[in-house]
N, C-alpha and C positions, 0 to 999 in steps of 0.2 A: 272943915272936913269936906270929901270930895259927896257928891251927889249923885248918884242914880238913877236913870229911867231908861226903863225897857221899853220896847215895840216890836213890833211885826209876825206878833201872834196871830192864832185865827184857826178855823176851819178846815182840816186836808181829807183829803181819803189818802187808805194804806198807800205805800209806793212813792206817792207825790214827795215834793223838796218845799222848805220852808225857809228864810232867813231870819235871823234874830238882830237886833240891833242895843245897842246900850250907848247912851248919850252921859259921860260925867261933867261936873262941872264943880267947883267953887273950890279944888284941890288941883294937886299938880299929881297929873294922871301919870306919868312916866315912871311917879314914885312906887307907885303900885300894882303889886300881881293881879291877875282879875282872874274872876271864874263864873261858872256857869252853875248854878244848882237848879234841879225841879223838885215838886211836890204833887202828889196824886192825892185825891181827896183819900184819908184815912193810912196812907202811908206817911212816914219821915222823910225830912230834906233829903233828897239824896244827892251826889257831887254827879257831872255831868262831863265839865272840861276847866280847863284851869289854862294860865298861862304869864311866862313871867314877864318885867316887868319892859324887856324888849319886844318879843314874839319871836327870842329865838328858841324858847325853851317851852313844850305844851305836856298838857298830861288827859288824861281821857278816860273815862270810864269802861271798862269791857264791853258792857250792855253798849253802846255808841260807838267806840271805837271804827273806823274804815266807813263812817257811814256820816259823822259831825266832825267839822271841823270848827278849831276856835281860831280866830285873827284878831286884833287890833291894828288900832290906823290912830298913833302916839298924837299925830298932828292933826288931827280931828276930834280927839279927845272919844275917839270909841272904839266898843269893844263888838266881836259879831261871833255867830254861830251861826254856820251854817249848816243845815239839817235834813238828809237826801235818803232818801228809801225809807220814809219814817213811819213805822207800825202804831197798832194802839198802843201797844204798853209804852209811848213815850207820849201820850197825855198827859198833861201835868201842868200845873203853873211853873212857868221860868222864871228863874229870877239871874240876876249879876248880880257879883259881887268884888266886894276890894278887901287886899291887904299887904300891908305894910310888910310883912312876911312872907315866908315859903309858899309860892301858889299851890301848894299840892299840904299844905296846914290847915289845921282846923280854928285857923285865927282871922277868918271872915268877918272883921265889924261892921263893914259901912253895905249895907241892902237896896237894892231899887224894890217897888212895888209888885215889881212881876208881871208877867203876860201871859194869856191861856192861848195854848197850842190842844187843839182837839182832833187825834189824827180818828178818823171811822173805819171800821172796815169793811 
């Protein structure tokens, strides 16, 4: 099964841009759509971006929309968010995610640990 790890969380104030990183490893990454979900302490997962399993196909959440975008890089084995004008309400632990299915499905198995993004305002 493929592996997980995020980085490039951290510290913003409002406004500022941040990038996200996702490293997979011990699967065959091309197989899989990947996405982007956050968590805020006492809220639910929520979906953030998604993307299938080229990068010709993305989906986005309203709340983010024109502001994150999602990429992969197939021959690197990663996946990125990058994240510009970003407010407090998108505090959250980040996490990536894979599936074997619809990237815009609720059939996410394979998790990374997640990374805290703390935007201040």
């Amino acid at each position: 099964q493929v592996q997980l790890a995020e980085s490039g969380g951290g510290l913003v104030q409002a406004g500022d841009s941040l990038g996200l990183s996702c490293a997979a490893s011990g699967g065959t990454f091309s197989n899989y759509a990947m996405g982007w979900f956050r968590q805020a302490p006492g809220n639910e997962r929520e979906f953030v971006a998604s993307i299938n399993w080229s990068g010709a196909v993305t989906y986005y959440a309203d709340s983010v929309k024109g502001r994150f975008t999602i990429s992969r890089d197939n021959a690197k084995n990663a996946l990125y968010l990058q994240m510009n004008n970003l407010k407090p309400e998108d505090t959250a632990i980040y996490y990536c995610a894979a599936t074997t299915g619809h990237p815009h499905s609720n059939d996410y198995d394979h998790w990374g640990q997640g990374t805290q993004v703390t935007v201040s305002s």
